[in-house]
C-alpha positions as CSV (number, residue, x, y, z in Angstrom):
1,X,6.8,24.0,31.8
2,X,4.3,22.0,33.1
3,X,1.8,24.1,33.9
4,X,-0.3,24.0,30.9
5,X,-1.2,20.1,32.0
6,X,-1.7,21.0,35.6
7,X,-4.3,23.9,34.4
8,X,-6.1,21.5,32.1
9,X,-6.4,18.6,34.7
10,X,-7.7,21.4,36.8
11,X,-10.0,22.5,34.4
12,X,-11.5,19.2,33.8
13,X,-15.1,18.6,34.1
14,X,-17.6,15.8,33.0
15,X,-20.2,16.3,34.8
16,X,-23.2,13.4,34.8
17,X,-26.5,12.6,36.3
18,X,-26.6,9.1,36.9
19,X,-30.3,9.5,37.6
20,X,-31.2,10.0,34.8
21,X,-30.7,6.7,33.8
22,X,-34.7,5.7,32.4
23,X,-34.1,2.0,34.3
24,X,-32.6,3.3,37.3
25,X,-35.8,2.7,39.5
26,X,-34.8,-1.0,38.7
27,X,-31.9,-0.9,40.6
28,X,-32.5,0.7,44.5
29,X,-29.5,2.6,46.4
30,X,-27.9,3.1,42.6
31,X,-27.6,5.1,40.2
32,X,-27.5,7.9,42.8
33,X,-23.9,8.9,42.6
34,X,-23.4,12.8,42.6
35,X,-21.3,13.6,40.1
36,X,-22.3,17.5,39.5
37,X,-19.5,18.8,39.9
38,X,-17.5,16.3,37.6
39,X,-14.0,18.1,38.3
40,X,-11.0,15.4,39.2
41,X,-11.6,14.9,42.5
42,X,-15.3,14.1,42.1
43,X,-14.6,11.5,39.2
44,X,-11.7,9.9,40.9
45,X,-14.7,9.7,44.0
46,X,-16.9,7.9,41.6
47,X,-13.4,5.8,40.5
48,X,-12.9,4.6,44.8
49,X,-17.1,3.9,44.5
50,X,-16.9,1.4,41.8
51,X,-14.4,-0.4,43.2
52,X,-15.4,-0.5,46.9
53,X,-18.9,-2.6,45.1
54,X,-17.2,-4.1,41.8
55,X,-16.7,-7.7,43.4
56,X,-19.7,-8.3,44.6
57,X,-22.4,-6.1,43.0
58,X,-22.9,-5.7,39.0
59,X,-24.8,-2.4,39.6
60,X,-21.5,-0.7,39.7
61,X,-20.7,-1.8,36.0
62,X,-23.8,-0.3,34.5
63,X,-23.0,2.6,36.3
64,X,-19.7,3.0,34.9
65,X,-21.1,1.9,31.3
66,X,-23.8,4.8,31.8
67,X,-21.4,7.6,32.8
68,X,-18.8,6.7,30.1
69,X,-22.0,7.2,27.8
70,X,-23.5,10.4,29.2
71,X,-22.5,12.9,26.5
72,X,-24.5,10.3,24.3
73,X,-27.9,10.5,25.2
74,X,-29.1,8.9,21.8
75,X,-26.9,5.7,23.0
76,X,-26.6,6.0,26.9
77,X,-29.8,3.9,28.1
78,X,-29.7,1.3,25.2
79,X,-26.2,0.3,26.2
80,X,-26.8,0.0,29.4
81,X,-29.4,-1.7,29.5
82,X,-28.3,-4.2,26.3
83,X,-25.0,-4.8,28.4
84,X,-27.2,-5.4,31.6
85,X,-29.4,-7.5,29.6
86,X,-26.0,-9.6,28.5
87,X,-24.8,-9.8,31.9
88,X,-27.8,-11.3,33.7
89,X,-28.9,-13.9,31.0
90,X,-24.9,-15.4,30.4
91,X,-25.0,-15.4,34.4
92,X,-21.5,-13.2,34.2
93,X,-21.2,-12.4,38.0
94,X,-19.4,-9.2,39.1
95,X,-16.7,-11.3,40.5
96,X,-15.9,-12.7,37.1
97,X,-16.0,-9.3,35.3
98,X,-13.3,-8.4,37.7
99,X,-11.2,-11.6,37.4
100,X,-11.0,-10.6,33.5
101,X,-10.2,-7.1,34.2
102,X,-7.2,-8.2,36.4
103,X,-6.3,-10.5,33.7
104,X,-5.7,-7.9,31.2
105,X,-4.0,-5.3,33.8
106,X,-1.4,-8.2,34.5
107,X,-0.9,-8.9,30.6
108,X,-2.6,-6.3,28.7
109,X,-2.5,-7.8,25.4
110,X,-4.9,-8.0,22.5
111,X,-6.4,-11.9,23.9
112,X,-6.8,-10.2,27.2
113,X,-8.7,-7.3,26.0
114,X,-11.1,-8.8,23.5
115,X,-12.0,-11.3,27.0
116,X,-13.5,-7.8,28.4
117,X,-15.4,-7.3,25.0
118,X,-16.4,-10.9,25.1
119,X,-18.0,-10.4,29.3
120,X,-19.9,-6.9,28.4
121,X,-21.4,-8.6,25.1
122,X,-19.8,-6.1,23.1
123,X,-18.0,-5.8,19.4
124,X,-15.3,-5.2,18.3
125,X,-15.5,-1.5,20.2
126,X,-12.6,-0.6,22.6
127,X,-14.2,3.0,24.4
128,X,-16.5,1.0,26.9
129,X,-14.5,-1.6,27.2
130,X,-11.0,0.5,28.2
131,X,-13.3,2.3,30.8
132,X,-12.7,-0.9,33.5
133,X,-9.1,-1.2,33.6
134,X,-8.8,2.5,34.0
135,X,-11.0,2.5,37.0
136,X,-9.5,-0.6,38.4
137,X,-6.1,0.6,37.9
138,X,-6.0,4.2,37.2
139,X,-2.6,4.6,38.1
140,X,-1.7,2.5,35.0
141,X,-4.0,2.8,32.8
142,X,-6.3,5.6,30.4
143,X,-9.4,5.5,29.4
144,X,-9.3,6.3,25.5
145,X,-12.2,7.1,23.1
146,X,-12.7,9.4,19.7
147,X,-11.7,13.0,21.7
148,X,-8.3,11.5,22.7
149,X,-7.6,9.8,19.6
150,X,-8.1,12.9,17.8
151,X,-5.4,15.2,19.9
152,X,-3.2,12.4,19.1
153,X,-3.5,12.5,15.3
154,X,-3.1,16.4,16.2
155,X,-0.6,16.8,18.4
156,X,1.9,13.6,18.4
157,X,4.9,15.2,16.3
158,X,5.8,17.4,18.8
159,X,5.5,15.0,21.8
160,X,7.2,12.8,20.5
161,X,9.6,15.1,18.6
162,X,10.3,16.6,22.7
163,X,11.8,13.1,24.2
164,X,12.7,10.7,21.4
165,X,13.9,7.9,23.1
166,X,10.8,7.6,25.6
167,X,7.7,6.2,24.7
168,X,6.4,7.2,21.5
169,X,2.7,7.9,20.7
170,X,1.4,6.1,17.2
171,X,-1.5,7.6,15.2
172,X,-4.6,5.5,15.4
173,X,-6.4,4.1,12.0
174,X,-9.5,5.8,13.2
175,X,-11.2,7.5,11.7
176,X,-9.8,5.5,8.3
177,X,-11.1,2.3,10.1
178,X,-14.2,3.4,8.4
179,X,-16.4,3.5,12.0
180,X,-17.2,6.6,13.9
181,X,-15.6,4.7,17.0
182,X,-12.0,3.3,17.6
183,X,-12.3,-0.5,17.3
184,X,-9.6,-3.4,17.7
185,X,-8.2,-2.3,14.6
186,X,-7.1,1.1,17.0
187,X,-5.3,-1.8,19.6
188,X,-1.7,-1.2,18.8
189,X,-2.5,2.8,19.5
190,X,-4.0,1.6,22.7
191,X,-1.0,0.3,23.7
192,X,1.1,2.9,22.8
193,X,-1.5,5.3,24.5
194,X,-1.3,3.7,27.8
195,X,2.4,3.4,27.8
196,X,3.1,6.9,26.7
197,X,0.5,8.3,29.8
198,X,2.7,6.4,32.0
199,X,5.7,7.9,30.7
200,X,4.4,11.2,31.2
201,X,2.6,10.9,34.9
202,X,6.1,10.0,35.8
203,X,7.4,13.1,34.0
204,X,4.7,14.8,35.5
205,X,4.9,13.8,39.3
206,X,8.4,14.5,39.0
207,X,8.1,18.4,38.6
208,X,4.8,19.0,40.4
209,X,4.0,18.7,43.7
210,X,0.9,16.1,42.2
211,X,1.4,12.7,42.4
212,X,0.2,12.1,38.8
213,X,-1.3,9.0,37.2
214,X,-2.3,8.0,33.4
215,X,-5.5,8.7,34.1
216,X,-4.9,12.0,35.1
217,X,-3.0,12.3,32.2
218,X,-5.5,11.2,29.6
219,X,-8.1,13.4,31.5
220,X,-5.5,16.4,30.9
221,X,-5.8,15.4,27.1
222,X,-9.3,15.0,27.0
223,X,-9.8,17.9,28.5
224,X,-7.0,20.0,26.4
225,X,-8.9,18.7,23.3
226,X,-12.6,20.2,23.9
227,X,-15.8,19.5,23.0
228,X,-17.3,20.2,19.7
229,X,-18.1,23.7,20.7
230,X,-14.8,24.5,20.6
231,X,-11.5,25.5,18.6
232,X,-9.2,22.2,18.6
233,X,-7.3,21.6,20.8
234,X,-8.9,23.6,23.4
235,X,-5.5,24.6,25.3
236,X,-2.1,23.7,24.5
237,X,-0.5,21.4,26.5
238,X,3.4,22.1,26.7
239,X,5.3,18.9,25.2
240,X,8.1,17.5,28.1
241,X,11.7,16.7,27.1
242,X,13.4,13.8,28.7
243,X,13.0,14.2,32.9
């Protein structure tokens, strides 16, 4: 049963050239990262980089912000660089970003997470934002954007039809939140999102021989879903009963 989620975590792939980042001359030894490959073993790579460097260097945060960007190359560089821009002149230090990260992986609450907005000088967008706590703690926590959101809305009756009492996924208002992104409006499907991965990684890691995590998971959805090339979803992935 749950091979259809092990053959789409395998076939995951987000491949990204960090140097191809237009500022990246202004930052020696980074924004070198190979990430060709971009299967689930090279991201979780780039996941063990970033936080090796995240207290003490703020290079690995534009990184991260540029490789969550990539398949946006109209928005990729001017986000970076506007969230770099934010960083150096409000004197946020790497050690502080991390602090609030923590802070919303030991209480992930609404408060907690608009803290994370407030640090990268963003709005009221959650996409960049839920990229940190993933990579600090990717055995707790997803990342989540549009792609996922969408297989939600698609596919949540029959997960949650298959194990009732367990976590249930909620739809998200997006896209009747009237933006093209999710945005705090989308929080309580956040929450619900990263308690239902959990759910499942341990669903998962209990019938594999993968230890899995909810980042696996959500990568297994994003994957499942495709890109815009293709019929959605993508692949089917196999609801699970109750373990």
């Amino acid at each position: 049963m749950p091979s259809s989620w092990t053959q789409s975590l395998e076939t995951y792939r987000y491949p990204v050239d960090l140097r191809r980042y237009e500022d990246a001359c202004s930052y020696p030894d980074w924004f070198k990262f190979d990430l060709s490959t971009g299967d689930r073993d090279n991201t979780a790579e780039f996941e063990k980089h970033f936080k090796v460097h995240a207290s003490d260097k703020i290079e690995p945060w534009l990184e991260v912000v540029y490789w969550k960007l990539y398949s946006q190359p109209a928005r990729r560089d001017k986000v970076t660089q506007r969230i770099g821009g934010h960083l150096r002149e409000n004197g946020i230090t790497p050690q502080s970003l991390l602090e609030t990260c923590n802070g919303y992986i030991k209480e992930p609450t609404r408060q907690r997470f608009h803290a994370i907005l407030e640090c990268l000088g963003l709005g009221p967008v959650i996409a960049v934002a839920a990229t940190f706590p993933a990579f600090v703690q990717p055995t707790l926590f997803p990342m989540v954007d549009t792609r996922v959101a969408k297989w939600v809305s698609h596919c949540l009756q029959e997960h949650n039809a298959a194990d009732p009492c367990g976590p249930q996924l909620t739809r998200p208002r997006y896209p009747a939140n009237g933006k093209q992104v999710l945005t705090m409006s989308d929080f309580p499907f956040v929450q619900s999102w990263t308690r239902w991965c959990r759910y499942v990684a341990q669903k998962l890691t209990a019938r594999t021989p993968f230890e899995w995590r909810a980042r696996d998971v959500e990568m297994a959805v994003f994957n499942a879903w495709g890109d815009k090339r293709d019929n959605h979803p993508k692949l089917r992935l196999t609801p699970l009963p109750a373990r």
